[in-house]
C-alpha distance (Angstrom), angle and dihedral (degrees) to the residues before:
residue distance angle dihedral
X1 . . .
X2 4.00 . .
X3 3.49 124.7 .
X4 3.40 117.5 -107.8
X5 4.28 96.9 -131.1
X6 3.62 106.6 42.0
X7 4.15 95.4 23.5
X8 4.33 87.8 -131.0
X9 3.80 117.6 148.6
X10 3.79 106.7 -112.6
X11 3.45 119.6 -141.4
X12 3.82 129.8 -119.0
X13 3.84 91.4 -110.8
X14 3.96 103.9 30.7
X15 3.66 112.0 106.5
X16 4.04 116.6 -111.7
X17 3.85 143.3 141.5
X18 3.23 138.5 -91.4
X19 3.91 130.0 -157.6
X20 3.83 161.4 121.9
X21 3.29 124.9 -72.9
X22 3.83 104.4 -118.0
X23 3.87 86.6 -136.4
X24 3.63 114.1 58.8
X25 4.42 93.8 -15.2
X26 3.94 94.5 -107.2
X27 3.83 111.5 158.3
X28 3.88 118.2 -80.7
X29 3.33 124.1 -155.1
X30 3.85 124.8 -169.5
X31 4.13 125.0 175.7
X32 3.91 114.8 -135.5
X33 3.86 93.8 -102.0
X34 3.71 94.9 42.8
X35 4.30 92.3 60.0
X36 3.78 90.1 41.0
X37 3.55 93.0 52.8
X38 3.60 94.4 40.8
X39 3.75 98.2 -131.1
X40 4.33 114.6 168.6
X41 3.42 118.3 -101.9
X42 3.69 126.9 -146.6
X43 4.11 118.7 -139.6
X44 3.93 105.8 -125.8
X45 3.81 88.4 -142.1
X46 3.90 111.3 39.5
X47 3.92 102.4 6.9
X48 3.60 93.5 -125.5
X49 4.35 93.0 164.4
X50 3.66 110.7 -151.8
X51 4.04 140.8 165.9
């Protein structure tokens, strides 16, 4: 998996998120220190950028 804001392989064990895009419900996925920090994410399908 790679998070969908900073593009960093997450490992199997390292805490993340997991969610639908609020645009057309493609998978996001956000690394621990990327939601804390609030940094945008991109959707890989529609490129709906978000918080």
């Amino acid at each position: 998996m790679e998070c969908s804001s900073c593009k960093r392989k997450i490992a199997p064990k390292e805490k993340m998120v997991k969610f639908p895009c609020p645009a057309c419900t493609a998978e996001i996925i956000r690394c621990e220190k990327c939601r804390v920090l609030a940094n945008d994410y991109t959707c890989p399908e529609c490129g709906f950028v978000g918080p």
